[in-house]
N, C-alpha and C positions, 0 to 999 in steps of 0.2 A: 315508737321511735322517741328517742328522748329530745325534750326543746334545749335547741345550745342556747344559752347566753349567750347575747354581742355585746362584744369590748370593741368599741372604739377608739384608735390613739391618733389625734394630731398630733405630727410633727416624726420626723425621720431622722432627726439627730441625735445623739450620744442618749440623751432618755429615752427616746421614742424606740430604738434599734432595740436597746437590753432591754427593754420593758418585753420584746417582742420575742428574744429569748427566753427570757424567763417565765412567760407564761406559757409556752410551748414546752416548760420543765415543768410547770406545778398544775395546770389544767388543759392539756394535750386537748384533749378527745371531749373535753365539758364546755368548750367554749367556741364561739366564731369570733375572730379577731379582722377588724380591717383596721386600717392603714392609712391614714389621709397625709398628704404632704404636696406644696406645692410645684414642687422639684418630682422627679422620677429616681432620683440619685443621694446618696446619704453625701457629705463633703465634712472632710478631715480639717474643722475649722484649727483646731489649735496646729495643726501644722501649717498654716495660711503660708510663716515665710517661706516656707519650702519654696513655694511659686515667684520666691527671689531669686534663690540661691541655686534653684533643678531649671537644667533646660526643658527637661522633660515632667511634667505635671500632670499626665492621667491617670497617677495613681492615688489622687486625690479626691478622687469623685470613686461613688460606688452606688451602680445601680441598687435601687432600692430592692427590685425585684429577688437579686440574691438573699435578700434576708427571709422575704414572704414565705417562700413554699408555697402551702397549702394558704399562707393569709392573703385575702383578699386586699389588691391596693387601688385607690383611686388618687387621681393626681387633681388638687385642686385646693383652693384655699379656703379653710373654717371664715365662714360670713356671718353664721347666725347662728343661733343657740336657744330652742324655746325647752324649758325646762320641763313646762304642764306636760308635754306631748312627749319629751322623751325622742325630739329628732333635732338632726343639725343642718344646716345648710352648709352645702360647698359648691365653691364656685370657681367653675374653669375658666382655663384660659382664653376662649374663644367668651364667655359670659353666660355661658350655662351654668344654669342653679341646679342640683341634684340635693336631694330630702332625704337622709338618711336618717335610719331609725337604730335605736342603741338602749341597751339594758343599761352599760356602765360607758361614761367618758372618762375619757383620761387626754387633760390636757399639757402635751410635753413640747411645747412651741418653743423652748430654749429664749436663746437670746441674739444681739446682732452684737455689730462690732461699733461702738460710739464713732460717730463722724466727728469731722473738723472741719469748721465753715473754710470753703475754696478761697476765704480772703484775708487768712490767719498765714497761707503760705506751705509750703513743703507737700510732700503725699499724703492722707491717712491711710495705714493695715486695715483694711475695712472689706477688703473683697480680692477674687482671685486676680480680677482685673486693674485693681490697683498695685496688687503683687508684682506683673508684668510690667507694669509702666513704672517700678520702681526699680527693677531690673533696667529695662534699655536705658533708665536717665543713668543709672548708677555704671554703667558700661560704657557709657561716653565720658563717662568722669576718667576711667581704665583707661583708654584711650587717647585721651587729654593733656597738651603740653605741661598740664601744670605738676610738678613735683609734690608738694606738698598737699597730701586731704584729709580735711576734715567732715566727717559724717557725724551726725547728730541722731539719734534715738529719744524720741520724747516719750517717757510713759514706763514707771518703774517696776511694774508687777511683772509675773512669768513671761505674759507676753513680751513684754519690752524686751528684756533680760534674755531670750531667748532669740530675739530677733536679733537683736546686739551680736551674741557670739556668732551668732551665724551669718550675719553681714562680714562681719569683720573677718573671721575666716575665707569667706570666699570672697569677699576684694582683693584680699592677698594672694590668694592663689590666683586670681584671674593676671593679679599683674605680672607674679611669677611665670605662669606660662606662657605670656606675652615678652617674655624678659624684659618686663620694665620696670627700673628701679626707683619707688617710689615710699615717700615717708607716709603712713597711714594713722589718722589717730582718731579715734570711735568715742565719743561720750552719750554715755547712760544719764538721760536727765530724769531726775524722782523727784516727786512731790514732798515726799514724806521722809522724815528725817533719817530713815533707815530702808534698806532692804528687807523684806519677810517681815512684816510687821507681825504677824499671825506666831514667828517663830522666836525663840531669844536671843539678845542680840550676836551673843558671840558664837551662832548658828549664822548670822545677817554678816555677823565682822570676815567669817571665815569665805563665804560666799565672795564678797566682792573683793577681798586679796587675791580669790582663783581668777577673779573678771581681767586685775591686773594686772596678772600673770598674762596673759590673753592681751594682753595694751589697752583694755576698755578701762576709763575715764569714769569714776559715777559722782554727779552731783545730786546732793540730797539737799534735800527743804527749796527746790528752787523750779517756780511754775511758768511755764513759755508762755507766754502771751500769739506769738507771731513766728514766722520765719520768714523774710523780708530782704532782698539786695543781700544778700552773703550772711545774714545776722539773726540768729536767735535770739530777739530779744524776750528776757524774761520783766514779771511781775513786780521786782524789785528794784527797775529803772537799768539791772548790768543787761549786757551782751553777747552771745558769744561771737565768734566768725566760725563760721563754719561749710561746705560747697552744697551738704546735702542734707535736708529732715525728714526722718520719719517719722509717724503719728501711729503712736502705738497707745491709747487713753481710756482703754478698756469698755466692758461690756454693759447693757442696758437690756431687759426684759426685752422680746418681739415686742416690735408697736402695735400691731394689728391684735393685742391683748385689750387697748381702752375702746376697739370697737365691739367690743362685746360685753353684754349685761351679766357681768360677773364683778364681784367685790375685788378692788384692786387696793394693795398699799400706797403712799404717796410717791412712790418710784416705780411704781407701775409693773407691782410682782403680784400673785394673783394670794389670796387671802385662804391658808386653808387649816385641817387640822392639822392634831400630832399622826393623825394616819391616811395625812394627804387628800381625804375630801375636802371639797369647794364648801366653804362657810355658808349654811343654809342650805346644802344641797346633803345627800343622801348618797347618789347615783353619781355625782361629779369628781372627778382626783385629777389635783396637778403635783407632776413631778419637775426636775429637773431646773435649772436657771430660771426660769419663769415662774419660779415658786417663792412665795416665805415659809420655808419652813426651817420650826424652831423645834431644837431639842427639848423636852419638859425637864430634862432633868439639868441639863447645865445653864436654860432658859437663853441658847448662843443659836440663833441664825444659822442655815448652811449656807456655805459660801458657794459661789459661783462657779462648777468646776468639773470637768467630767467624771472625778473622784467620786464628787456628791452624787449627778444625776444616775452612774452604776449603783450606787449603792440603793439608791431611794427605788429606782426599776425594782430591782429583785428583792426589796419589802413588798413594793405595792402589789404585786403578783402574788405573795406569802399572803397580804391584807385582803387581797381579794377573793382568793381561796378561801379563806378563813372564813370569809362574809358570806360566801355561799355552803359553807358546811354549818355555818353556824355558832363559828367561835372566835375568840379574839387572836389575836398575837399583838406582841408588843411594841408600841409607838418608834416613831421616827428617833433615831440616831444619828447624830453627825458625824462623820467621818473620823476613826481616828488621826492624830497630827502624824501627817504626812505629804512630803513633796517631793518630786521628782522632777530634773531640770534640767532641760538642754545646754551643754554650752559649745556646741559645735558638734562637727562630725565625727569627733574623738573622744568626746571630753562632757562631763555629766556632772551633777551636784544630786546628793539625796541626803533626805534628812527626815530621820522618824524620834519619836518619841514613844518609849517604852515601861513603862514602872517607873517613871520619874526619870529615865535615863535617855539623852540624846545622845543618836546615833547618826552620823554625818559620813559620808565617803565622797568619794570624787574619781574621774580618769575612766579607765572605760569600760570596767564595770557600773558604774553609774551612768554612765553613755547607753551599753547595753539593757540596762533598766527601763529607762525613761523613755527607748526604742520600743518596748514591750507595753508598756502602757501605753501609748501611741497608738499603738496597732487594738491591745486590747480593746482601749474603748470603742473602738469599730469593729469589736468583736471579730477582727481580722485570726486572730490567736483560735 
């Protein structure tokens, strides 16, 4: 009878899922795969605002179980890591410890959503539950004698920019079917002097003319401090007035990464090769947000994104196989440039880069795009 190899993967998110695909493509029947995560359910983080904008939100969670199949899952959370021994600890929810023993890890813990300390003001996008309580306050504003609103979006990346068209969309609609006639006006607050900083500018210029199209507002170079008695104040001493903030300030490795004896960067991403094993380790791999990993050849970081962690899943699978037939394949690649971007329930922005040549579309072929990717990364498709 032949001995399987166990693959071990923390984490049930966008790395953890396709890793789990892909290996079920490249070594079926060579391998035991289990499953660790502290949840039972994979959750559609980059869809978070949905859980603003849908009454209905159980399509955001996805039993982890439908992924498994044949892979074993246990529900609980990576505590311990002894390297000599080749086991892990996890530990459930009631505070039992389970020993699990593993040929290879693979660590795909992703990442959270950055908080906002509760005395800076407005909501942070940081969970489903904040989602919801940003709905009912935003529904009393629908409601509300006052004519004139002003909602605020702090936080310029996709998430922001994405959250933005889709507030703004559906506050309108909501006062529309209320018939109430109300003026709405949405600002996109960015740090940084431009939109897509990643892309060139007149890819960023075209983007946020579509924003304006839409009535969204974007200020650039300018950093909120607060949101306080009706006022955004920012960094530079100005203010805005505005009824409502969201805190949209993007992502940070899992914390539960510096409780574990493993090399970490100063931002707390875990340290590995061009082919994804743990620095000093053999038998260890991290994929996905929780990772540095760098291109050797353009010597550029992958970014944070569920782009990346697809892509790096169905290497690591390729590097694994490899590793047990005995051969190599070739190191980590970043993603080529490409983005795809919500801007409501109609309306989409994409932008690739090809032979030197950018290609930009918009309306709802790009809408229907950025739907499929959506789904893709949860391997929904």
């Amino acid at each position: 009878m032949m001995n399987l190899k166990t693959i071990v993967v923390i984490g049930g998110g966008y790395a953890g899922i396709n890793l789990i695909a892909a290996l079920k493509k490249e070594l079926n029947e060579k391998i035991r795969v289990i499953l660790v995560d502290k949840n039972d359910y994979h959750f559609k983080k980059v869809k978070l605002f949905k859980g603003i904008v849908n009454e209905d939100v159980s399509n955001l969670c996805i039993p982890l179980k439908q992924y498994c199949g044949n892979i074993h899952f246990i529900q609980g959370e990576l505590t311990g890591i002894n390297q000599d021994a080749q086991t892990i600890n996890i530990t459930s929810e009631d505070g039992t410890i389970h020993r699990q023993e593993y040929d290879q890890l693979v660590l795909a813990l992703g990442s959270v959503l950055r908080e906002v300390d509760s005395n800076r003001g407005g909501v942070p996008l940081v969970s489903l539950k904040n989602a919801r309580d940003i709905r009912q306050q935003l529904l009393k504003i629908v409601v509300s004698s006052k004519n004139n609103i002003r909602l605020a979006v702090v936080g310029g990346g996709i998430t922001g920019i994405e959250t933005a068209a889709e507030v703004n969309s559906w506050f309108k609609e909501e006062t529309k079917k209320r018939g109430i006639s109300k003026n709405i006006e949405l600002f996109l607050i960015n740090g940084s002097k431009r939109l897509l900083n990643e892309a060139p500018v007149k890819v960023s210029s075209r983007l946020e003319r579509r924003l304006n199209e839409h009535g969204i507002q974007t200020f650039h170079r300018k950093r909120a401090e607060r949101f306080i008695e009706g006022k955004v104040s920012f960094t530079d001493g100005s203010k805005l007035d505005a009824d409502f903030c969201i805190w949209t300030v993007g992502l940070k490795p899992h914390p539960s990464l510096s409780a574990l004896d493993i090399p970490l960067t100063e931002d707390g991403k875990i340290k590995v090769d061009p082919w994804y094993r743990l620095v000093g380790s053999e038998n260890i791999y991290g994929i996905g947000d929780c990772v540095h990993a760098v291109d050797p050849n353009s010597g550029m970081a992958a970014d944070m994104s569920c782009k990346e962690a697809i892509s790096q899943a169905e290497r690591l699978a390729k590097i694994l196989r490899a590793h047990m037939e005995g051969h190599t394949v070739p190191a980590h690649q970043n993603f080529p440039d490409f983005l795809s971007i919500g801007l409501g329930p109609n309306d989409g922005f994409v932008w690739a880069r090809k032979w030197g040549l950018d290609v930009v579309f918009c309306g709802k072929p790009a809408s229907k795009i950025r739907e499929y990717t959506w789904e893709l990364a949860s391997k929904i498709n």
